[in-house]
Each structure stands twice: as structure tokens, then as C-alpha cells.
C-alpha positions as CSV (number, residue, x, y, z in Angstrom):
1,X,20.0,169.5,41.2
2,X,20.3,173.3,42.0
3,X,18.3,174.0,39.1
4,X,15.3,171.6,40.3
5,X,15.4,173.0,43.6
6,X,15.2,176.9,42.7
7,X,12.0,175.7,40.5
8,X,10.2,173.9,43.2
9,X,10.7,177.1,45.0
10,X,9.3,179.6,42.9
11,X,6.4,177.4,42.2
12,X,5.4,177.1,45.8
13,X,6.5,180.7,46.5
14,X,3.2,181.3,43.9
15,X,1.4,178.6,45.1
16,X,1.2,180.2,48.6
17,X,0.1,183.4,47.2
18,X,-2.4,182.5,45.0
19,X,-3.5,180.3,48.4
20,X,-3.5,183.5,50.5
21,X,-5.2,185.7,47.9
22,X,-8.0,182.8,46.8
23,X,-8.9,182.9,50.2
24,X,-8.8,186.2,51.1
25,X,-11.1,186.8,47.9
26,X,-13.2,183.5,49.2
27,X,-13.5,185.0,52.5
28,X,-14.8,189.0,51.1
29,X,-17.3,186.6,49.0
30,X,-19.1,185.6,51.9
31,X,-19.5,187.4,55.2
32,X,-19.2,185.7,58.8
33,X,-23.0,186.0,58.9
34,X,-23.5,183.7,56.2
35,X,-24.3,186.8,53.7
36,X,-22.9,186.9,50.5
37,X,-22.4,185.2,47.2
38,X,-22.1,181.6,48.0
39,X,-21.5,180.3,44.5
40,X,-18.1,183.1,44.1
41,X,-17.3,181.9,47.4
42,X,-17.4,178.2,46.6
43,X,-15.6,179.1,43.7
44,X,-12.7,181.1,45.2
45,X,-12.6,178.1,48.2
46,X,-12.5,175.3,45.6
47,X,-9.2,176.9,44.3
48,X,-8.0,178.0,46.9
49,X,-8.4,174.3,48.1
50,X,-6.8,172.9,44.6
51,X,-3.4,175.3,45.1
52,X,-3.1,174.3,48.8
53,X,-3.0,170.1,47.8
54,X,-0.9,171.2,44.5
55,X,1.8,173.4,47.0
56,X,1.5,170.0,49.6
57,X,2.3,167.7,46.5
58,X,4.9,169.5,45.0
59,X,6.4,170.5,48.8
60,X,6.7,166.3,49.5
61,X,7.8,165.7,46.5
62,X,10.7,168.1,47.0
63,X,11.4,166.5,50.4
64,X,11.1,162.6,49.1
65,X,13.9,164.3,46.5
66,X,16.4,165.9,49.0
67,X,16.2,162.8,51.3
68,X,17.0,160.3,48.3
69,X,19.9,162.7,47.1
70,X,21.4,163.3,50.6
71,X,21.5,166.9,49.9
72,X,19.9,168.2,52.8
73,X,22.6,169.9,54.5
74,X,22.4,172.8,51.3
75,X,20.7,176.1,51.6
76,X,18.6,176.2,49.0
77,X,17.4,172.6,50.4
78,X,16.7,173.7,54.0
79,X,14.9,177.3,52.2
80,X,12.7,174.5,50.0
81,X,12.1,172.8,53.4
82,X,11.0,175.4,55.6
83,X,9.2,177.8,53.2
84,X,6.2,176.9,52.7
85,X,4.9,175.9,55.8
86,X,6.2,179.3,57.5
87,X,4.6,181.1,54.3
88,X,1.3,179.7,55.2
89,X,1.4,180.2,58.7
90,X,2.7,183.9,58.0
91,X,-0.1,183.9,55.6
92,X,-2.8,182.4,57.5
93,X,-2.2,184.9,60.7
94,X,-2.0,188.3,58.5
95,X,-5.8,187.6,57.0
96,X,-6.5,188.4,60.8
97,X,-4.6,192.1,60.7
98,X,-6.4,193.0,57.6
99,X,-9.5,193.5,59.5
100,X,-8.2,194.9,62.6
């Protein structure tokens, strides 16, 4: 089960960065102002969009598993938890230093 667990964590430890950097390229594709390339930004959205629902799958699927196997009380299971969502969030409020 260990094994299981330590996969679904890399995979959405690299799910959330290629999420942070698909948008980040997404958002230098197309300024605020509406200038820019919109198909490289539709582009770079629509994956960026694709990893976020993979990371959500894979994350619920992990949960559905550690509340079926009554192995929540584990570290790795609490670190498969809580990462992703505090990755994003971490994520998602650092694209506002880079331009400060």
C-alpha cells in the first residue's frame, strides 16, 4: 500500500507543476489587455486545464483508497491528503510575486 501511495504522490507532485508552469506560460501568452497570441494561450490553458482534472482525479482517487483501507492515520496518507491542495494554493499565490 506504501508503494501505491508514494506513486500517487509523485504524480501529483508533477501534476501541480506542470499546472503552475502551463499557466504561468498561458498567462505570458496573453497580456491582461487582451494582447497577445490567443491560439498559444488557448493552447497552454487547455493543458493546463487537462493536468488540473487529471491531479483532481487521481487526488480522489487516492482519498476513496485511504478511506476504504482505513489507513488514514499514516504519514504518507495525511502528506497524499494535504498536498495538493496546499501545492496549488502555494502555487496559485506565487504567480502574483512574480510580477511584483
Amino acid at each position: 500500500m506504501n508503494k501505491i501511495l508514494k506513486i500517487s504522490l509523485i504524480i501529483q507532485l508533477l501534476l501541480v507543476l506542470l499546472f503552475c508552469y502551463l499557466g504561468f506560460q498561458a498567462d505570458l501568452a496573453m497580456d491582461k489587455t487582451g494582447i497577445g497570441d490567443y491560439n498559444q494561450f488557448n493552447k497552454y490553458n487547455m493543458l493546463a486545464g487537462l493536468a488540473f482534472y487529471t491531479l483532481s482525479g487521481i487526488w480522489l482517487l487516492t482519498l476513496i483508497l485511504i478511506v476504504t483501507k482505513n489507513i488514514y492515520q499514516r504519514t504518507l496518507s495525511k502528506m497524499c491528503i494535504s498536498f495538493p491542495p496546499i501545492a496549488l494554493v502555494i502555487g496559485w499565490c506565487s504567480s502574483f510575486l512574480l510580477y511584483i
